[in-house]
C-alpha positions as CSV (number, residue, x, y, z in Angstrom):
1,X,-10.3,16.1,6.0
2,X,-8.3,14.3,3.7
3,X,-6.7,15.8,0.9
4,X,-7.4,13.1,-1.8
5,X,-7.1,13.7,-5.8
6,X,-9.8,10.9,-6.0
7,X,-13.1,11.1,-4.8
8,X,-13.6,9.7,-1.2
9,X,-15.4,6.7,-2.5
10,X,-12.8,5.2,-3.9
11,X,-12.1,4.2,-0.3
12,X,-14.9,2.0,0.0
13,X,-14.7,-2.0,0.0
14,X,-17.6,-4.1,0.7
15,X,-17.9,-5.6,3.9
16,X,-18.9,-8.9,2.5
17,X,-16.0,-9.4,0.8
18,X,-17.1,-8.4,-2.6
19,X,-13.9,-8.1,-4.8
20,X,-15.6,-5.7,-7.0
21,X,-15.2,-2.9,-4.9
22,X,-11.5,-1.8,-6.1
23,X,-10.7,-4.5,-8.0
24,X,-6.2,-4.0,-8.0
25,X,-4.6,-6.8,-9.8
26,X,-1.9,-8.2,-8.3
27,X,0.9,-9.5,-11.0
28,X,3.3,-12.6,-10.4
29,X,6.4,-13.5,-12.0
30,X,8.1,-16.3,-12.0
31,X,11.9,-16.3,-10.5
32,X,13.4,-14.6,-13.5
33,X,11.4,-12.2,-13.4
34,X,11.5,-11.9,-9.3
35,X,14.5,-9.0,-9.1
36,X,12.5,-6.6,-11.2
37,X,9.4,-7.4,-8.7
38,X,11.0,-6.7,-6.1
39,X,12.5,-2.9,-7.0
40,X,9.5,-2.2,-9.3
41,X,7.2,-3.5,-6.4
42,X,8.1,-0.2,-4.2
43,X,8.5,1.7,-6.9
44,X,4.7,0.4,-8.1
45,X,3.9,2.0,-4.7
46,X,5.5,5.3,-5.0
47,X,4.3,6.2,-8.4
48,X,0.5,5.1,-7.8
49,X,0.4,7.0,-3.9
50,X,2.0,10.2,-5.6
51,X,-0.8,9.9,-8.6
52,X,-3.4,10.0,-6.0
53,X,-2.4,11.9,-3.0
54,X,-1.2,15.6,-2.4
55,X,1.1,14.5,0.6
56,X,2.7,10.9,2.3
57,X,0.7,12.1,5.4
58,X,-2.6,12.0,3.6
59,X,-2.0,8.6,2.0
60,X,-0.9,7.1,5.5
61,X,-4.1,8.2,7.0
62,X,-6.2,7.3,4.5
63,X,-4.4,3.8,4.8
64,X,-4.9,3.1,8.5
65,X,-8.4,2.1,8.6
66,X,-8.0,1.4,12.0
67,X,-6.8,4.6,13.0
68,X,-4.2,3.0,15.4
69,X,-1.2,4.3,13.5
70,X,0.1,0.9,12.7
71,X,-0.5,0.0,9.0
72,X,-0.7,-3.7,8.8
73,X,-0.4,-5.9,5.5
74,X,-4.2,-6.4,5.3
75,X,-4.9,-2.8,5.7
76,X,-2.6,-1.9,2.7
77,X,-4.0,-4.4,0.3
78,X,-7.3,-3.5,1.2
79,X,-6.8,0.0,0.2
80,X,-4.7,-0.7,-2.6
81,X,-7.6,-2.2,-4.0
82,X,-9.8,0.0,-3.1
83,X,-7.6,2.4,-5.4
84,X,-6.8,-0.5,-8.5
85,X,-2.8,0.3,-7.6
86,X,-1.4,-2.6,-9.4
87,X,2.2,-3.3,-7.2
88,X,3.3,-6.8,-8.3
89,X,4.8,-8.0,-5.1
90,X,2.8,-6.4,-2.3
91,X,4.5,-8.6,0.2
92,X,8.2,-7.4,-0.8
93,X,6.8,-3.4,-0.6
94,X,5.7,-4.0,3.2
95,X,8.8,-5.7,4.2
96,X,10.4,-2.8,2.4
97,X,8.3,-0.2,4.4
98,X,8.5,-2.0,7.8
99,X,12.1,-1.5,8.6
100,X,15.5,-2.2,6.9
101,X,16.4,-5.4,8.6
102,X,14.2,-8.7,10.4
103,X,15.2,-7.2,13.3
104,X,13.5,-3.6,13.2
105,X,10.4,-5.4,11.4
106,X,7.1,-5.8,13.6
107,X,5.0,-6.6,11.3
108,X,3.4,-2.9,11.3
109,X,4.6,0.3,9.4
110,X,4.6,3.2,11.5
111,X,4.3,7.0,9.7
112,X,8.1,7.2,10.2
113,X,9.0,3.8,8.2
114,X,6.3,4.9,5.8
115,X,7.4,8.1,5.4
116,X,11.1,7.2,5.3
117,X,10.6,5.0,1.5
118,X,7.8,7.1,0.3
């Protein structure tokens, strides 16, 4: 049982596709306004997972749809969505999460590199 301040069926997307299902916005800037993306990307992250979940464990969980303990970049936009948490530069966050250098980065976060930013 997850320990969720929002009800349970805010994790619901539509199989079909359907965008209305959690609509999140996703902001761009241009490169002047790349920086501030960046840093407020993660920090986007932070502040919108604390809002809605009583521990990092509990938003990891609910995050890995797949169970497999390997959050991938299509299972946190999909839940990101799912709970309209606007992070301008989802890409930058996930690098962010998925280790500190290109070496250590698999292109999956694992509860530890999760953990460790959040």
């Amino acid at each position: 049982v997850l320990a969720l301040k929002r009800s349970d069926s805010d994790r619901s997307v539509s199989s079909n596709g359907d965008k209305s299902a959690g609509q999140g916005r996703i902001s761009e800037a241009g490169p002047a306004g790349a920086a501030q993306n960046k840093v407020s990307s993660v920090e986007a992250l932070q502040t919108g997972l604390k809002k809605r979940f009583d521990s990092v464990y509990d938003a990891y969980v609910f995050f890995d749809i797949n169970g497999d303990w390997n959050l991938t970049i299509v299972e946190l936009r999909l839940m990101l969505k799912s709970l309209a948490v606007e992070v301008p530069d989802i890409d930058y966050a996930f690098r962010a999460l998925d280790g500190d250098s290109k070496s250590t980065q698999d292109g999956a976060i694992d509860p530890k590199e999760f953990t460790s930013i959040l």
